[in-house]
N, C-alpha and C positions, 0 to 999 in steps of 0.2 A: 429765750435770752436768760444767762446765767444770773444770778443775784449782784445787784451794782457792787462796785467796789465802798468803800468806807468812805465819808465824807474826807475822812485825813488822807485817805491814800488821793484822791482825787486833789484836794490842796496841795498835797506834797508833789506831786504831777505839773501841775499848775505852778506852784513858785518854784520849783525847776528852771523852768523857762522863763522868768525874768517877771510873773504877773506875781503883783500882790489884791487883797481885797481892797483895797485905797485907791488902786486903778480907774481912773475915769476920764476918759477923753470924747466928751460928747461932743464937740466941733468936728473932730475927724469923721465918728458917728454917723454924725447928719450929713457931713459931705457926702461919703460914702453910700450911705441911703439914697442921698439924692441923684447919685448916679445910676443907683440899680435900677431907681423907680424911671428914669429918664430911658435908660435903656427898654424898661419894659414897655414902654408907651413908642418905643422906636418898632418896637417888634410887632404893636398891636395886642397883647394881652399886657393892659395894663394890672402894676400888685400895688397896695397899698398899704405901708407902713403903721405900725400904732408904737405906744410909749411902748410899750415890754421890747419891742425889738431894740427901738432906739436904746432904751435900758442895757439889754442883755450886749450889744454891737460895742457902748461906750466902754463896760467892764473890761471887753479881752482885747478891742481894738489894738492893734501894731505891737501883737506877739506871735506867736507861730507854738503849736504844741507840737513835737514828733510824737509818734504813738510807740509806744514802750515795744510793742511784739516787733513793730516793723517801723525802724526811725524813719525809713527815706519816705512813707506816708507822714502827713503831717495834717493836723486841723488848723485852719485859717481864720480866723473870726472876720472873714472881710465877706461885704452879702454881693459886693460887685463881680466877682468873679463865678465863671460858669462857664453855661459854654451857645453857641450860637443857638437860636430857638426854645432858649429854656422858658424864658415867660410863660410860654403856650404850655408844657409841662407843668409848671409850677400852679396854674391856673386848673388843668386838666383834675390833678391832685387834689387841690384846693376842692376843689367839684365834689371828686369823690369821695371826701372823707367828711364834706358839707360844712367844711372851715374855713376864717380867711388863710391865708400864708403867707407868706414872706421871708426870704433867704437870710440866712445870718452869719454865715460861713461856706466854707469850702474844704474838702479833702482831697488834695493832692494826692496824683497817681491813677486813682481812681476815677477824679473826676467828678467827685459827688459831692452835691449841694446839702447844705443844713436848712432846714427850714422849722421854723416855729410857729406852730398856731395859736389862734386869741385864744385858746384855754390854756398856752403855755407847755403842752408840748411840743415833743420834737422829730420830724420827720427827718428822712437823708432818701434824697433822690439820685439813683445811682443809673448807668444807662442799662443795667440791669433790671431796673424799676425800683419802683419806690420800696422804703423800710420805715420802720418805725425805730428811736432811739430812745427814745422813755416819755414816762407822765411830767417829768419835770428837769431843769436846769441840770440841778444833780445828777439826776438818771440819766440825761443824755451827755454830759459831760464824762461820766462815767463808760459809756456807751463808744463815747470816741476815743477813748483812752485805750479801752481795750480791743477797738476793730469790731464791737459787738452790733447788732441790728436784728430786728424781729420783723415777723413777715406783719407789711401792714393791711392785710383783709378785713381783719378784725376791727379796724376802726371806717372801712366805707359806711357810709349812711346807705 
């Protein structure tokens, strides 16, 4: 994976599209949350949320990024969206990399889930397999900006 873009270029990304750092809508948040977790307990791999998602979902909740190389891809900060039988996936992963998980977005086109672990970073589960998007908010932010991901082996336990 190349070197992340600059914190400024990543803001400048971001309030593009209508987010500022004052953005907070924890009621949508937790709705939202609360449908993914319901879904997943439908599916039988239940996931379980902690505050850093809730945290991270309120930030970008009900904007939409296009990604600069290719607009018609887009990041979604919504964690409901996936696709049928992800749970089991998400869990699968969780397994392998000996983390919890939990979705925090979506990338259109592709089809690929964001997920965050309790050490706070960031995976993207693509039906290509899983990728790794960075150590942190930044890095993966940075990550989705540019369509970047890195091979995740290196983090299985």
């Amino acid at each position: 994976m190349r070197e992340p873009a600059s914190p400024e270029e990543v803001d400048a990304w971001l309030r593009q599209h209508g987010w500022t750092p004052e953005h907070r809508d924890r009621a949508a948040a937790e709705r939202l949350i609360a449908e993914r977790v319901a879904d997943a307990d439908r599916q039988g791999f239940p996931l379980e949320p902690w505050e850093e998602v809730v945290d991270f979902v309120s930030r970008y909740v009900g904007h939409v990024f296009p990604m600069p190389q290719a607009p018609d891809r887009r990041f979604m900060p919504d964690p409901t969206l996936g696709y049928e039988d992800d749970a089991e996936d998400i869990v699968e992963l969780a397994s392998d990399i000996g983390r919890k998980l939990f979705p925090v977005g979506y990338e259109t086109i592709e089809a690929g889930i964001v997920l965050m672990d309790d050490l706070g970073r960031f995976f993207y589960l693509h039906h290509t397999g899983p990728y790794f998007l960075g150590k942190d908010e930044h890095q993966a932010l940075s990550s989705l900006m540019r369509g970047d991901q890195d091979e995740v082996d290196a983090y299985y336990v």
